[in-house]
N, C-alpha and C positions, 0 to 999 in steps of 0.2 A: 359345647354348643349350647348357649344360655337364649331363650326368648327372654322379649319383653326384657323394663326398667330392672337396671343392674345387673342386665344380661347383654342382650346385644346393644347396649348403649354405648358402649364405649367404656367403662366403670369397669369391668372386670378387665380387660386391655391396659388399661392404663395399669390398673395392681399388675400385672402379670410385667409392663414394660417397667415398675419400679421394682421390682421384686425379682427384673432380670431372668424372669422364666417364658421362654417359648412358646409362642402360639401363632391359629394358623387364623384364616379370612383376614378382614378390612382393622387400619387401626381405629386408635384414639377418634380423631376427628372425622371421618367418614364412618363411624358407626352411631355418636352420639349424633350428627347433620340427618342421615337418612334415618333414624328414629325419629324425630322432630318431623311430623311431617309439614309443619308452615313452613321450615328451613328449608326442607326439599323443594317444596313449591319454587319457593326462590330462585332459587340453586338454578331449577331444572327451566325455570321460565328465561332467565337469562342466558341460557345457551341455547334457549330455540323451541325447546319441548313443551307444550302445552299439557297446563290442570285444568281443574276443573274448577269455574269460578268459586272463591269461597269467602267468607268472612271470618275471624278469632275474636274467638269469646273470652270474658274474664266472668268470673261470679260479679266482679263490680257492673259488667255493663250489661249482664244477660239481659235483665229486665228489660235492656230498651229495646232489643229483636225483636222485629216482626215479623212474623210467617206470610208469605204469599204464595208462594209454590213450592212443591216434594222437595226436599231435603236430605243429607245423608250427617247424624250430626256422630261427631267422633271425640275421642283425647286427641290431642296433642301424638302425645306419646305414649301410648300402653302398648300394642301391640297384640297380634294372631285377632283382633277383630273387638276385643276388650271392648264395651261400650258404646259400639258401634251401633245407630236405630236407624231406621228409613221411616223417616217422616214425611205421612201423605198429606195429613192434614192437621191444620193449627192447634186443634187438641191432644194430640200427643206429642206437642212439642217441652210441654215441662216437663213431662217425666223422661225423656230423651235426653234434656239437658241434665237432668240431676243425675241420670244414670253416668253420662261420663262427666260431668262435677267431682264423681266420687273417685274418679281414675287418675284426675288430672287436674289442674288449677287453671288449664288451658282449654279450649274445644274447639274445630273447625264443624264450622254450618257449610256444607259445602252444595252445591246444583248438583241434583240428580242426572249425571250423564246416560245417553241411554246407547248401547250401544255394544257389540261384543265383548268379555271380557277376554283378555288375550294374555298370559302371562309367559316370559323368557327367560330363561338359568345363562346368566352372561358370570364365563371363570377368566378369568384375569389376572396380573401380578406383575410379575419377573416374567413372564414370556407370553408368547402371541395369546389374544383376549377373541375366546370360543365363545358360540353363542350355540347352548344347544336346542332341537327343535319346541317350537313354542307349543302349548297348553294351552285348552279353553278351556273355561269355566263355565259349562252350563247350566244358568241359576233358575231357578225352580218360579214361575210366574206367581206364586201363593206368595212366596217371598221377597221376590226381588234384589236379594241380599246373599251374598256368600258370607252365612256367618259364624261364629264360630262352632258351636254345635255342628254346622253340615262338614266345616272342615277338620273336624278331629273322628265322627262315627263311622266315616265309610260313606255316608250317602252321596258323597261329591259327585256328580257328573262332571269327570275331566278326559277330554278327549287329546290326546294325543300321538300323532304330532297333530295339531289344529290344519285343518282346511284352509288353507292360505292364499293368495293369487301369488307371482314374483313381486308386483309389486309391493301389496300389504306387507309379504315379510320382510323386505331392504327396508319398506317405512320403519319397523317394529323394529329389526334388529338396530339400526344405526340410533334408534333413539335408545332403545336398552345401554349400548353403549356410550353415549354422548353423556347418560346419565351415569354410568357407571365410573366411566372416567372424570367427571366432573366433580364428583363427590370421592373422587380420590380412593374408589373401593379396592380391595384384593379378594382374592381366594374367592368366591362362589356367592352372589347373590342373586336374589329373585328379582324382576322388575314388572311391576305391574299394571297392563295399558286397559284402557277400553278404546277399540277400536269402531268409529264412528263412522257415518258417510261422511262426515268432513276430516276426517284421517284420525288421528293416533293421541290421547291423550292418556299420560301417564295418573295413574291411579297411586301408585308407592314404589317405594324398593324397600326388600330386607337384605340388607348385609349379612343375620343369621335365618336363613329360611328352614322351615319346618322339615325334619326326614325321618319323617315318620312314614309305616306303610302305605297312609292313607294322603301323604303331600305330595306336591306338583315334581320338586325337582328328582326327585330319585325318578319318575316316573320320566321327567324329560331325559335324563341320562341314560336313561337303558332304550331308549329309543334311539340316541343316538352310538347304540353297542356300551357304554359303560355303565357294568353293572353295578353297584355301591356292594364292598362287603358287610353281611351280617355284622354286626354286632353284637355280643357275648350282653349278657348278665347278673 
C-alpha cells in the first residue's frame, strides 16, 4: 500500500504486472487516471458527476492568472494533500503556486466549493461493488482546509457514519460508484464529495487511501461490522 507519485500511480502495478507478481486494489490505468486529478475531472464529468470549476496551470502560463475569487490551488498529482493552499486573497497566490510548482509541472486553480465534505469506501472487483457508510469531514473554520497535517495527527473531526437524508446518500453513493466504475477501479477506494445545496460534487478518488489509525476508511469499515486486522511491525 504505496501513497503518492510511484505509489498509487500506477508505476508500482505495472513492475508488479511485468514482473508477474500479485497484487491487490485498482490496476495500471485506473490508478495513474484517478492520480491525475485534471483526468479525473474528465473522466468523471463525462458520465454525469460534477467538479468543481477549475483551470491547469503550466509554469509557462502561470504568470498570465488572475486572482478574483478564493481558490483552492493544488499539483496535478502529489497526493494525501501535498501542496494544497486555500487562497483567499490575490497575495498569497504566488507563493501557493510555487509551493505546488515544486510538486508537479502541472497545478489545478480550482473554485472554492463551499459545502459538506462527504467522503465514501466504495470496494469492488470480481464481485457485487459495497459501498460502506459515509464519513464527514468536519474542517475547522480557522482553516477551511482538510490538510495534511490535520489528516495524519489525530485532530481530524470525522464523524461516522455521517448524518445523511435517504436521499443525499442514493445521491453520494451512485456517484461514488459511477466514478468508481468509470475509472475502471478494483479492491478499495476512497471517493471524495462536497456536498452542496445544489447536490454532490466530487472532490477526488484515491485508489490507494490512507489506513492509518487516524484515516477515514478503516474507520467506515468498522462502522459497517468490518474490523481491518492489526498489522504487525
Amino acid at each position: 500500500m504505496l501513497h503518492g507519485p510511484q505509489g498509487e500511480d500506477g508505476t508500482v502495478a505495472a513492475l508488479c504486472e511485468l514482473a508477474g507478481v500479485p497484487y491487490v486494489g485498482s490496476g495500471v490505468t485506473a490508478s495513474a487516471i484517478a492520480m491525475d486529478k485534471w483526468a479525473t475531472k474528465a473522466v468523471a464529468e463525462a458520465v454525469g458527476v460534477r467538479t468543481a470549476p477549475a483551470v491547469l496551470l503550466t509554469p509557462h502560463d502561470a504568470s498570465g492568472y488572475r486572482w478574483t475569487h478564493p481558490v483552492v490551488v493544488k499539483p496535478v498529482a502529489a497526493g494525501s494533500s501535498h501542496g494544497v493552499t486555500l487562497v483567499r486573497d490575490r497575495h498569497a497566490l504566488r507563493a501557493a503556486l510555487d509551493a505546488a510548482f515544486c510538486l508537479d509541472t502541472r497545478v489545478l486553480v480550482e473554485d472554492v466549493v463551499v459545502g459538506r465534505e462527504i467522503d465514501l469506501a466504495v470496494l469492488g472487483g470480481t464481485g457485487p461493488t459495497v459501498v460502506m457508510p459515509a464519513a464527514e469531514i468536519v474542517v475547522s473554520p480557522g482553516t477551511g482546509l482538510f490538510d495534511l497535517a490535520t489528516k495524519y495527527d489525530g485532530s481530524a473531526d470525522i464523524r461516522v457514519p455521517a448524518q445523511l437524508s435517504d436521499v443525499e446518500r442514493h445521491q453520494l453513493e451512485t456517484a461514488a460508484v459511477t466514478v468508481f466504475d468509470a475509472l475502471g477501479c478494483q479492491g478499495v477506494a476512497r471517493v471524495d464529495f462536497f456536498l452542496t445545496e445544489t447536490g454532490v460534487v466530487l472532490n477526488e478518488i484515491n485508489t490507494t487511501p490512507g489506513f492509518t489509525e487516524e484515516s477515514q476508511v478503516p474507520r467506515m469499515f468498522a462502522a459497517a461490522g468490518v474490523n481491518l486486522p492489526q498489522s504487525s511491525t
